[in-house]
C-alpha positions in Angstrom: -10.6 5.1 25.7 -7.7 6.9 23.7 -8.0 7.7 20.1 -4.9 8.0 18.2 -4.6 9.6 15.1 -2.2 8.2 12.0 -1.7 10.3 9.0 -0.4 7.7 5.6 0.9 10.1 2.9 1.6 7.4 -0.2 1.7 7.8 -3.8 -1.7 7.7 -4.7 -4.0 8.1 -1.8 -3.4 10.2 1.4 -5.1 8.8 4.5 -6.2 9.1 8.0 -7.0 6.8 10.6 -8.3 7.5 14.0 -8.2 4.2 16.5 -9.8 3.9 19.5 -7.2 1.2 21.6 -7.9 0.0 24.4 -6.2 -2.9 26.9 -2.9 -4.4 26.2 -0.2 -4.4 28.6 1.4 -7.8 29.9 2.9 -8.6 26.8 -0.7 -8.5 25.3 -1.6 -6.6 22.3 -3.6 -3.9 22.4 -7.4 -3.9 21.0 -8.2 -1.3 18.2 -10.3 -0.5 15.9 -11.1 2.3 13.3 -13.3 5.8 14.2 -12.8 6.9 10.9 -10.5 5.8 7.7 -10.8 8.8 5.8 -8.6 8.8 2.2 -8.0 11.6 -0.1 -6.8 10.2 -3.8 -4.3 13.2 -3.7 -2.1 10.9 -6.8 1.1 12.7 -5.2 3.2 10.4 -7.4 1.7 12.4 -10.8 3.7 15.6 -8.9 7.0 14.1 -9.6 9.4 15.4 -12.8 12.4 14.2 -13.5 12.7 12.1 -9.7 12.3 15.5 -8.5 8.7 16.3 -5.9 7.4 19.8 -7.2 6.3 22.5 -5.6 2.9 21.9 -7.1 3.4 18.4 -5.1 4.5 20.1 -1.9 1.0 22.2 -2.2 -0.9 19.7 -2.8 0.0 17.1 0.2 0.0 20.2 2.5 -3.5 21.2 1.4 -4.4 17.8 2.1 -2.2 17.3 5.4 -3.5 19.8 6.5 -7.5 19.3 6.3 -6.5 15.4 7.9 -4.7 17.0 10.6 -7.8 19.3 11.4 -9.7 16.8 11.5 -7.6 14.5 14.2 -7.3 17.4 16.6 -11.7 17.5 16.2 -11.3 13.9 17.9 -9.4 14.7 20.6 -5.9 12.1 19.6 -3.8 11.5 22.3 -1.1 11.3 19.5 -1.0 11.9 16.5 1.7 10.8 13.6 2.5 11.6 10.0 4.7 9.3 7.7 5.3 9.3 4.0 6.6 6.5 2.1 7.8 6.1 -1.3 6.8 8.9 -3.4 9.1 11.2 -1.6 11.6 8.5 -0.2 12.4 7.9 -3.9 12.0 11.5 -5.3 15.7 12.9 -5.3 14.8 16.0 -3.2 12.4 14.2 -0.6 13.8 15.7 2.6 13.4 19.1 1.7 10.0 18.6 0.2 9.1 16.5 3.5 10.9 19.8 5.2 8.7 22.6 3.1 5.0 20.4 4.0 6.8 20.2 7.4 6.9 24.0 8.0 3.4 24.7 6.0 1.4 22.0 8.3 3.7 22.9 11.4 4.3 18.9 12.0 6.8 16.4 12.1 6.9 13.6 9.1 8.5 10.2 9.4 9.9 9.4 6.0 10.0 5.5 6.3 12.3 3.2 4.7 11.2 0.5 2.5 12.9 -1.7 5.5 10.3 0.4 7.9 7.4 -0.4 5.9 8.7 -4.3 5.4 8.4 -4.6 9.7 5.4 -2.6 10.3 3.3 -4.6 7.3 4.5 -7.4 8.9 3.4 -6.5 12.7 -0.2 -5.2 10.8 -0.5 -8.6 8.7 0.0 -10.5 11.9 -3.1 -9.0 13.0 -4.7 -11.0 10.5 -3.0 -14.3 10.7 -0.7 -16.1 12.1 2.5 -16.1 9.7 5.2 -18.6 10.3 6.4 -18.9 6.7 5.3 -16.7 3.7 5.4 -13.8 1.9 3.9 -10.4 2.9 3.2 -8.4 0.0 2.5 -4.6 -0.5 2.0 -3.1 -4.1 1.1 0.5 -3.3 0.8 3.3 -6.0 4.9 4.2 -6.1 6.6 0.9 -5.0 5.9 -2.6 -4.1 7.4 -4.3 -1.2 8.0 -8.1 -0.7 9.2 -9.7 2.8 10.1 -13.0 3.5 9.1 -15.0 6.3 10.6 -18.1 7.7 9.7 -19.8 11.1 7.9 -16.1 12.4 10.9 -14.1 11.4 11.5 -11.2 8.7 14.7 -12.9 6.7 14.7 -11.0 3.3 13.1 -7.7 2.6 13.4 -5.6 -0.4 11.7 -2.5 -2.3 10.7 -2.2 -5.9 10.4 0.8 -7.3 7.2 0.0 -9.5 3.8 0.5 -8.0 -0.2 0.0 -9.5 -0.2 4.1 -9.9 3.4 5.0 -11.2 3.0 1.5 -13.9 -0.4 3.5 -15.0 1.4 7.3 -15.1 4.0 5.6 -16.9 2.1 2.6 -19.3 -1.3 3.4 -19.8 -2.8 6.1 -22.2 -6.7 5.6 -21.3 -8.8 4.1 -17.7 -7.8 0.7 -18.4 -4.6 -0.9 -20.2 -4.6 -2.8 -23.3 -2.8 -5.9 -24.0 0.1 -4.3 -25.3 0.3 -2.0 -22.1 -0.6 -4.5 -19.8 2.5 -7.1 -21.5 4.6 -3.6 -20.8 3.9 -3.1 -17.3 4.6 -7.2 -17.0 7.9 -7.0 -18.5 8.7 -4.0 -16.5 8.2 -5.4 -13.4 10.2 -9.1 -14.4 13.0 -6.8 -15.1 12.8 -5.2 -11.5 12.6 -9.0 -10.4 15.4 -10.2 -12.1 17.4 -7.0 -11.0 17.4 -8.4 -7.6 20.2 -10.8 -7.0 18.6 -12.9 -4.5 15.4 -13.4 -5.8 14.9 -16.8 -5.2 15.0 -16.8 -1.6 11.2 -15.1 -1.7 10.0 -17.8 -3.5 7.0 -19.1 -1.0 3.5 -21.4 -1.5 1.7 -18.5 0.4 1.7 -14.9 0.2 0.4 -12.6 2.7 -1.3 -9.4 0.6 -1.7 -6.1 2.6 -3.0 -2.5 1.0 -5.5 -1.9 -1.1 -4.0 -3.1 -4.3 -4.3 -6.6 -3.3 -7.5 -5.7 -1.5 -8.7 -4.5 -5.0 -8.1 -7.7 -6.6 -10.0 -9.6 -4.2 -13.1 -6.7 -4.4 -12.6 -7.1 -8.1 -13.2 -11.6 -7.7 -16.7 -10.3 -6.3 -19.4 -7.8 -5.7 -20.4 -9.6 -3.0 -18.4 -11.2 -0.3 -14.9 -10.9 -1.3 -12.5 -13.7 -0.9 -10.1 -13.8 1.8 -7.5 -16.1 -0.2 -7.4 -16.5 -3.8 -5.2 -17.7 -6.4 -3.3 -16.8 -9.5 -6.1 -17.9 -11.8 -8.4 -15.7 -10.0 -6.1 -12.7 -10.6 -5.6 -13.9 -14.1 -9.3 -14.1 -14.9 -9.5 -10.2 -13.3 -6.9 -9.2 -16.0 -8.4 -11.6 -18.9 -12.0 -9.9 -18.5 -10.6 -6.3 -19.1 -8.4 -7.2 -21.9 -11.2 -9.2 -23.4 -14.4 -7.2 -22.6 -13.4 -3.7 -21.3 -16.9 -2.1 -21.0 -18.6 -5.1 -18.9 -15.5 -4.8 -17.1 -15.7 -1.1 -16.5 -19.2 -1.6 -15.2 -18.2 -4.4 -12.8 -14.9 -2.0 -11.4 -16.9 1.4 -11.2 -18.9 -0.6 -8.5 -16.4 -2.4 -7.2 -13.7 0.2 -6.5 -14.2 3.1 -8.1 -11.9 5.1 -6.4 -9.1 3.1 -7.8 -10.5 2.4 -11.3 -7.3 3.5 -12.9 -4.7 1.8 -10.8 -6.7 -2.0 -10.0 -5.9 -3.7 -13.3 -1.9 -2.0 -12.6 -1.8 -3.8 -9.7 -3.1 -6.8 -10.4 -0.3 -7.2 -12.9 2.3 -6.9 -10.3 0.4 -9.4 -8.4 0.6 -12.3 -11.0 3.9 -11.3 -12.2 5.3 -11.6 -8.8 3.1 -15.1 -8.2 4.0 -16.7 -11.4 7.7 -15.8 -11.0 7.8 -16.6 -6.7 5.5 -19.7 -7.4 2.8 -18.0 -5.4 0.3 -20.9 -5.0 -2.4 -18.5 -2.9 -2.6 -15.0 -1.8 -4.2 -14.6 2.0 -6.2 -10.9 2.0 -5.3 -9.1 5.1 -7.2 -6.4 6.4 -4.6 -4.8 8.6 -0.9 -3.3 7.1 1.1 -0.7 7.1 -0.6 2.2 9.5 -1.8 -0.3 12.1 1.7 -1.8 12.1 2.9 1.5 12.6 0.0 2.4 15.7 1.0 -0.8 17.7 5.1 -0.4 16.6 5.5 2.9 17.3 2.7 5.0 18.6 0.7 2.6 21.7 4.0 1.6 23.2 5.5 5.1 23.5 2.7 7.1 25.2 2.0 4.2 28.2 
Protein backbone atom coordinates (compact mmCIF):
# COMPACT_ATOMS: atom_id res chain seq x y z
CA UNK A 1 0.00 0.00 0.00
CA UNK A 2 1.57 3.54 -0.92
CA UNK A 3 1.92 6.27 1.66
CA UNK A 4 2.04 9.69 0.42
CA UNK A 5 3.26 12.42 2.22
CA UNK A 6 1.52 16.14 2.25
CA UNK A 7 3.31 18.95 3.83
CA UNK A 8 0.31 22.20 4.74
CA UNK A 9 2.42 25.32 5.55
CA UNK A 10 -0.58 27.97 6.84
CA UNK A 11 -0.56 30.83 9.07
CA UNK A 12 -0.82 29.36 12.25
CA UNK A 13 -0.04 25.69 12.25
CA UNK A 14 2.35 23.85 9.91
CA UNK A 15 1.33 20.23 9.18
CA UNK A 16 2.02 16.80 7.88
CA UNK A 17 -0.03 14.09 6.74
CA UNK A 18 1.05 10.73 5.73
CA UNK A 19 -1.98 8.63 3.80
CA UNK A 20 -1.88 5.24 3.19
CA UNK A 21 -4.32 4.98 -0.38
CA UNK A 22 -5.22 2.27 -1.60
CA UNK A 23 -7.87 1.15 -4.77
CA UNK A 24 -9.38 3.63 -6.94
CA UNK A 25 -9.20 3.55 -10.54
CA UNK A 26 -12.44 3.23 -12.83
CA UNK A 27 -13.57 6.50 -12.15
CA UNK A 28 -13.65 5.33 -8.39
CA UNK A 29 -12.09 7.27 -5.65
CA UNK A 30 -9.32 6.21 -3.97
CA UNK A 31 -9.54 4.93 -0.17
CA UNK A 32 -7.24 6.78 2.39
CA UNK A 33 -6.70 7.31 5.52
CA UNK A 34 -4.17 9.09 7.90
CA UNK A 35 -0.60 7.29 9.33
CA UNK A 36 0.15 10.28 11.04
CA UNK A 37 -1.31 14.10 11.23
CA UNK A 38 1.47 15.63 12.85
CA UNK A 39 1.04 19.81 13.40
CA UNK A 40 3.63 22.13 14.51
CA UNK A 41 1.77 25.65 15.78
CA UNK A 42 4.79 27.45 13.99
CA UNK A 43 2.15 30.97 14.04
CA UNK A 44 4.08 31.97 10.65
CA UNK A 45 1.60 34.77 10.21
CA UNK A 46 3.21 36.65 13.70
CA UNK A 47 6.59 36.71 11.12
CA UNK A 48 5.05 39.16 8.95
CA UNK A 49 5.91 43.25 9.20
CA UNK A 50 4.71 45.60 7.23
CA UNK A 51 2.98 42.61 4.40
CA UNK A 52 6.53 41.73 4.19
CA UNK A 53 7.56 37.55 5.45
CA UNK A 54 10.93 38.10 7.51
CA UNK A 55 13.78 36.33 7.59
CA UNK A 56 13.03 35.32 11.04
CA UNK A 57 9.82 33.80 9.28
CA UNK A 58 11.78 32.14 6.43
CA UNK A 59 13.91 30.43 9.53
CA UNK A 60 11.29 29.47 11.23
CA UNK A 61 9.04 27.47 8.48
CA UNK A 62 12.42 25.93 7.24
CA UNK A 63 13.25 24.68 10.74
CA UNK A 64 10.02 23.27 10.71
CA UNK A 65 9.85 22.10 6.93
CA UNK A 66 12.47 20.56 7.46
CA UNK A 67 11.98 18.20 10.68
CA UNK A 68 8.26 17.33 8.61
CA UNK A 69 10.10 16.42 5.59
CA UNK A 70 12.51 14.06 7.67
CA UNK A 71 10.03 12.56 8.97
CA UNK A 72 8.05 11.64 5.49
CA UNK A 73 11.20 10.21 3.89
CA UNK A 74 11.26 7.75 7.63
CA UNK A 75 7.83 6.43 5.98
CA UNK A 76 8.94 5.56 2.86
CA UNK A 77 6.22 8.30 0.63
CA UNK A 78 5.93 7.48 -2.76
CA UNK A 79 5.48 11.30 -3.12
CA UNK A 80 5.69 13.75 -1.30
CA UNK A 81 4.32 17.57 -1.62
CA UNK A 82 4.68 20.95 0.08
CA UNK A 83 2.13 23.89 -0.39
CA UNK A 84 1.77 27.14 1.49
CA UNK A 85 -1.24 29.26 1.42
CA UNK A 86 -2.07 32.56 2.60
CA UNK A 87 0.57 33.79 4.85
CA UNK A 88 3.00 34.01 2.10
CA UNK A 89 0.47 34.27 -0.89
CA UNK A 90 -0.52 37.56 0.74
CA UNK A 91 2.94 38.77 2.15
CA UNK A 92 4.28 41.19 -0.57
CA UNK A 93 7.58 39.28 -0.98
CA UNK A 94 6.13 35.63 -0.86
CA UNK A 95 7.97 34.16 -3.82
CA UNK A 96 11.16 34.85 -2.72
CA UNK A 97 10.54 33.88 0.76
CA UNK A 98 8.79 30.54 -0.69
CA UNK A 99 12.31 30.64 -3.00
CA UNK A 100 14.82 31.12 0.22
CA UNK A 101 12.72 27.95 2.44
CA UNK A 102 12.96 26.41 -1.10
CA UNK A 103 16.81 26.31 -1.30
CA UNK A 104 17.30 25.80 2.70
CA UNK A 105 14.84 22.50 2.66
CA UNK A 106 16.06 21.54 -1.00
CA UNK A 107 12.15 21.16 -2.14
CA UNK A 108 9.70 22.48 -4.27
CA UNK A 109 6.59 24.57 -2.73
CA UNK A 110 3.25 25.12 -4.37
CA UNK A 111 2.09 28.53 -3.36
CA UNK A 112 -1.77 27.96 -3.90
CA UNK A 113 -4.25 30.51 -4.81
CA UNK A 114 -7.16 31.23 -2.82
CA UNK A 115 -9.05 29.82 -6.17
CA UNK A 116 -6.68 26.47 -5.48
CA UNK A 117 -7.72 26.19 -2.05
CA UNK A 118 -11.62 27.04 -2.94
CA UNK A 119 -11.45 23.52 -5.48
CA UNK A 120 -9.38 21.34 -3.33
CA UNK A 121 -11.68 22.15 0.06
CA UNK A 122 -14.35 21.46 -2.11
CA UNK A 123 -13.00 17.88 -3.53
CA UNK A 124 -11.89 17.18 0.50
CA UNK A 125 -15.55 18.33 1.81
CA UNK A 126 -17.06 16.03 -0.69
CA UNK A 127 -15.42 13.30 1.15
CA UNK A 128 -17.74 14.08 3.78
CA UNK A 129 -20.98 14.74 2.12
CA UNK A 130 -22.66 14.91 -0.66
CA UNK A 131 -22.93 18.82 -1.66
CA UNK A 132 -25.29 19.79 -4.26
CA UNK A 133 -25.96 23.37 -3.02
CA UNK A 134 -24.13 25.10 -0.12
CA UNK A 135 -21.47 26.81 1.08
CA UNK A 136 -17.95 25.43 1.85
CA UNK A 137 -16.28 27.41 4.36
CA UNK A 138 -12.60 27.72 5.47
CA UNK A 139 -11.48 30.24 8.26
CA UNK A 140 -7.76 29.41 8.69
CA UNK A 141 -5.36 31.52 10.80
CA UNK A 142 -4.40 34.27 7.67
CA UNK A 143 -7.62 34.20 5.51
CA UNK A 144 -10.96 32.83 5.21
CA UNK A 145 -12.38 31.31 2.09
CA UNK A 146 -16.07 30.97 1.05
CA UNK A 147 -17.27 28.92 -2.14
CA UNK A 148 -20.52 28.62 -3.50
CA UNK A 149 -22.13 25.65 -4.61
CA UNK A 150 -25.08 25.27 -6.80
CA UNK A 151 -26.41 21.90 -8.36
CA UNK A 152 -22.62 20.04 -7.52
CA UNK A 153 -20.72 22.90 -9.14
CA UNK A 154 -18.09 25.65 -7.75
CA UNK A 155 -20.01 29.06 -9.08
CA UNK A 156 -18.56 31.82 -6.77
CA UNK A 157 -15.38 31.65 -4.89
CA UNK A 158 -13.60 34.37 -3.10
CA UNK A 159 -10.66 34.97 -0.40
CA UNK A 160 -10.75 37.23 2.62
CA UNK A 161 -7.94 38.38 4.01
CA UNK A 162 -8.97 38.01 7.80
CA UNK A 163 -8.30 34.77 9.50
CA UNK A 164 -9.03 33.41 13.51
CA UNK A 165 -4.94 34.05 14.06
CA UNK A 166 -4.16 37.35 12.09
CA UNK A 167 -8.01 38.87 13.84
CA UNK A 168 -6.11 37.75 17.36
CA UNK A 169 -2.39 39.36 16.26
CA UNK A 170 -4.25 42.21 15.20
CA UNK A 171 -7.48 42.59 17.96
CA UNK A 172 -6.75 40.89 21.06
CA UNK A 173 -4.34 42.06 23.84
CA UNK A 174 -4.71 38.88 26.31
CA UNK A 175 -5.78 34.70 25.60
CA UNK A 176 -9.24 35.54 25.06
CA UNK A 177 -11.09 38.76 23.57
CA UNK A 178 -13.30 41.06 25.34
CA UNK A 179 -16.40 42.44 24.25
CA UNK A 180 -15.01 45.36 22.86
CA UNK A 181 -12.32 43.24 20.84
CA UNK A 182 -14.59 40.68 19.99
CA UNK A 183 -17.32 43.76 18.46
CA UNK A 184 -13.80 44.84 16.57
CA UNK A 185 -12.91 41.71 15.00
CA UNK A 186 -16.99 41.50 13.98
CA UNK A 187 -16.90 44.78 12.42
CA UNK A 188 -13.77 44.04 10.67
CA UNK A 189 -14.76 41.20 9.06
CA UNK A 190 -18.53 42.86 7.88
CA UNK A 191 -16.42 45.41 6.28
CA UNK A 192 -14.37 42.62 4.35
CA UNK A 193 -18.04 41.26 3.54
CA UNK A 194 -19.44 44.24 2.28
CA UNK A 195 -16.17 44.96 0.32
CA UNK A 196 -17.11 42.18 -1.88
CA UNK A 197 -19.52 43.26 -4.67
CA UNK A 198 -21.25 40.21 -5.13
CA UNK A 199 -21.90 39.10 -1.80
CA UNK A 200 -25.20 38.02 -2.07
CA UNK A 201 -24.85 35.30 -4.40
CA UNK A 202 -23.17 33.14 -1.27
CA UNK A 203 -26.05 33.56 0.68
CA UNK A 204 -27.08 29.64 1.28
CA UNK A 205 -29.40 27.66 4.22
CA UNK A 206 -26.28 25.34 4.62
CA UNK A 207 -22.74 25.73 5.03
CA UNK A 208 -20.17 23.15 4.59
CA UNK A 209 -17.25 24.00 7.41
CA UNK A 210 -13.71 22.51 6.74
CA UNK A 211 -10.33 23.28 9.01
CA UNK A 212 -9.90 23.40 12.31
CA UNK A 213 -11.52 26.67 13.05
CA UNK A 214 -14.81 25.40 12.38
CA UNK A 215 -13.72 22.10 13.81
CA UNK A 216 -12.94 24.11 17.02
CA UNK A 217 -16.33 25.48 17.30
CA UNK A 218 -17.88 22.26 17.23
CA UNK A 219 -15.10 20.70 19.95
CA UNK A 220 -15.82 23.85 21.85
CA UNK A 221 -20.26 22.81 21.77
CA UNK A 222 -18.87 19.63 23.69
CA UNK A 223 -16.27 17.70 25.56
CA UNK A 224 -17.75 14.83 24.53
CA UNK A 225 -19.02 13.80 21.20
CA UNK A 226 -18.84 16.85 19.10
CA UNK A 227 -21.65 17.81 16.78
CA UNK A 228 -21.47 17.17 13.28
CA UNK A 229 -23.91 20.19 12.35
CA UNK A 230 -24.71 23.01 14.47
CA UNK A 231 -26.24 26.26 14.30
CA UNK A 232 -25.72 29.98 14.77
CA UNK A 233 -27.02 29.89 18.38
CA UNK A 234 -24.64 27.20 19.12
CA UNK A 235 -21.76 29.33 17.95
CA UNK A 236 -23.34 32.27 19.66
CA UNK A 237 -23.62 30.57 23.01
CA UNK A 238 -19.53 29.58 22.45
CA UNK A 239 -18.84 33.35 22.14
CA UNK A 240 -21.49 34.44 24.95
CA UNK A 241 -19.83 32.00 27.65
CA UNK A 242 -16.24 33.66 27.19
CA UNK A 243 -17.47 37.15 27.11
CA UNK A 244 -19.68 36.39 30.14
CA UNK A 245 -17.51 33.96 32.25
CA UNK A 246 -13.93 33.88 30.95
CA UNK A 247 -12.31 31.57 33.56
CA UNK A 248 -15.08 28.60 33.40
CA UNK A 249 -14.59 29.24 29.88
CA UNK A 250 -10.80 28.90 29.90
CA UNK A 251 -11.17 25.71 31.75
CA UNK A 252 -13.64 24.20 29.26
CA UNK A 253 -11.13 25.42 26.07
CA UNK A 254 -7.78 24.29 27.65
CA UNK A 255 -9.46 20.76 27.40
CA UNK A 256 -11.07 21.17 24.56
CA UNK A 257 -8.39 22.59 22.15
CA UNK A 258 -5.71 23.76 23.75
CA UNK A 259 -3.58 24.06 21.10
CA UNK A 260 -5.70 26.72 19.56
CA UNK A 261 -6.75 28.44 22.81
CA UNK A 262 -5.87 31.84 21.42
CA UNK A 263 -7.36 31.67 17.93
CA UNK A 264 -11.07 29.50 18.80
CA UNK A 265 -13.10 32.37 20.07
CA UNK A 266 -11.31 34.45 16.63
CA UNK A 267 -12.80 32.19 14.62
CA UNK A 268 -15.81 31.70 15.88
CA UNK A 269 -16.51 35.35 15.24
CA UNK A 270 -15.97 34.92 11.57
CA UNK A 271 -18.23 32.06 11.75
CA UNK A 272 -21.33 33.97 12.97
CA UNK A 273 -20.56 37.02 11.30
CA UNK A 274 -20.40 35.23 8.04
CA UNK A 275 -23.83 33.09 9.14
CA UNK A 276 -25.81 36.05 10.33
CA UNK A 277 -24.82 38.10 7.25
CA UNK A 278 -25.14 34.82 4.41
CA UNK A 279 -28.33 33.63 6.47
CA UNK A 280 -26.43 30.51 7.37
CA UNK A 281 -29.27 28.38 8.92
CA UNK A 282 -26.65 25.27 9.84
CA UNK A 283 -23.04 24.55 9.55
CA UNK A 284 -22.21 20.70 8.43
CA UNK A 285 -18.53 19.78 10.28
CA UNK A 286 -16.38 18.12 7.77
CA UNK A 287 -13.63 16.12 8.64
CA UNK A 288 -11.78 16.12 5.35
CA UNK A 289 -10.47 19.72 3.49
CA UNK A 290 -7.87 21.22 2.12
CA UNK A 291 -4.72 18.62 2.13
CA UNK A 292 -6.89 15.62 1.30
CA UNK A 293 -8.42 17.71 -1.53
CA UNK A 294 -5.10 18.35 -2.61
CA UNK A 295 -3.81 14.17 -2.19
CA UNK A 296 -6.82 13.02 -4.44
CA UNK A 297 -6.51 16.42 -6.93
CA UNK A 298 -3.15 16.45 -7.40
CA UNK A 299 -0.97 13.85 -5.97
CA UNK A 300 -2.97 10.00 -6.41
CA UNK A 301 -3.80 10.84 -10.06
CA UNK A 302 -0.33 11.82 -11.11
CA UNK A 303 1.85 8.98 -9.90
CA UNK A 304 -0.66 5.96 -11.40
Amino acid sequence: MPTYGVVDMGSNTVRLVVYDVEGGGNDQRPRFHSVINDKVMAGLASYVENKTFTQAGVERASKVLSDHLTRAAYFGCKRTDVFATAVLRNAENGEEAVRAIERRCNTNITLLSGADEAKLGFVGATCDYRIDDGLIVDIGGGSTEITRIEAGNITHTVSIGQGSLSSYERFVSGVFPTQQEARAIASEFERNLDNIADIDRFACDVAYGVGGSVRATAKLLSLGRRPKVFGILDAASVIERCLTDTNAFAHHAVRAVPERMHTAVPGCIILTTLMRRLNIGRVCVCKHGLRDGYLLTRMIPQTR
